[in-house]
N, C-alpha and C positions, 0 to 999 in steps of 0.2 A: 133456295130450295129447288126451284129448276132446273140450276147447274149440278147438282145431283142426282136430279132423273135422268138428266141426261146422259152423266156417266154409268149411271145402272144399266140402261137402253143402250149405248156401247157396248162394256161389258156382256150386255146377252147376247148382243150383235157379233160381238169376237167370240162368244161361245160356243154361236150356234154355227160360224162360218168355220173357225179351228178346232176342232173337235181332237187333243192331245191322247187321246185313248192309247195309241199306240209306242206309245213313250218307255218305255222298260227300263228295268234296275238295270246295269251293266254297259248299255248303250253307250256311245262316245258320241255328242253331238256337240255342233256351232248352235248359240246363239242368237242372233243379230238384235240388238234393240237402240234405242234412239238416248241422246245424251245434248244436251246445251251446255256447250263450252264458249267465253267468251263473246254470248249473244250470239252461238253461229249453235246449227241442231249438227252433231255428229252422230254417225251411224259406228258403233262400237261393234267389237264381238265377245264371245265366251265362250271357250272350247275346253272341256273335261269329261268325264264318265260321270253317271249319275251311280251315287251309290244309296239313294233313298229316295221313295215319294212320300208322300203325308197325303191324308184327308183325300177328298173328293168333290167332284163337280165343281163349282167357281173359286173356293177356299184352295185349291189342288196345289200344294207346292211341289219341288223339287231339290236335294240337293245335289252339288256339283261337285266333285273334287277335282281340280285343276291344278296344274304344273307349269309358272313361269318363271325362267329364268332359274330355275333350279330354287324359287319358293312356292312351299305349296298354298295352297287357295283354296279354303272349302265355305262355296256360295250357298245360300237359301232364298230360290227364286219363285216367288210366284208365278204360276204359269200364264194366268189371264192376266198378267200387268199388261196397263195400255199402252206401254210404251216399248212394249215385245213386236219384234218385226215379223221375225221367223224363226222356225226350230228346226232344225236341218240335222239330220239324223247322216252321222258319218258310216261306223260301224254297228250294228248288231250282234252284241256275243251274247254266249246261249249260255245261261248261269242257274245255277241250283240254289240260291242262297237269297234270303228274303232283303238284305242289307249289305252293301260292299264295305263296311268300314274297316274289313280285313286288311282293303287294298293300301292303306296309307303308305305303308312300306313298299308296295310293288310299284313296278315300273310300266302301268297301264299305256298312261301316254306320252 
């Protein structure tokens, strides 16, 4: 039961120091969160356009559409996971449309 409080106390701790508000549909960001491979922690990345958010304040997810290798990738990321480093905002495009799932076909990134 402790080790529970604890991670709620994190949790509000990253809520209240990363405050994602300015995160938009359209966006193309990196990113960076933490991975154990091998008993070693690797620092990964994830680079796509968001073409969706959901919900609000701690629940707040995101989804990603990404492009590797010429396969595409459509992530659903929680934004407070603990193991999110940073969210690094590459571009800012200006979009009219409440959902990008138009973009499947386009060549965003």
């Amino acid at each position: 039961m402790k080790n529970y409080l604890k991670n709620i106390k994190n949790i509000y701790s990253i809520y209240k120091k990363n405050n994602f508000n300015n995160l938009k549909i359209g966006d193309i960001i990196n990113i960076y969160y933490k991975t154990i491979e091998n008993k070693k922690e690797i620092i990964k990345k994830i680079n796509g356009i968001i073409i969706g958010i959901q919900n609000k304040n701690l629940g707040k997810t995101i989804t990603i559409y990404s492009n590797y290798n010429n396969i595409k990738i459509k992530y659903i990321i929680p934004i407070y996971f603990l193991d999110i480093i940073k969210i690094k905002i590459k571009i800012n495009i200006k979009n009219t449309k409440a959902k990008l799932y138009f973009s499947y076909n386009k060549k965003y990134i």
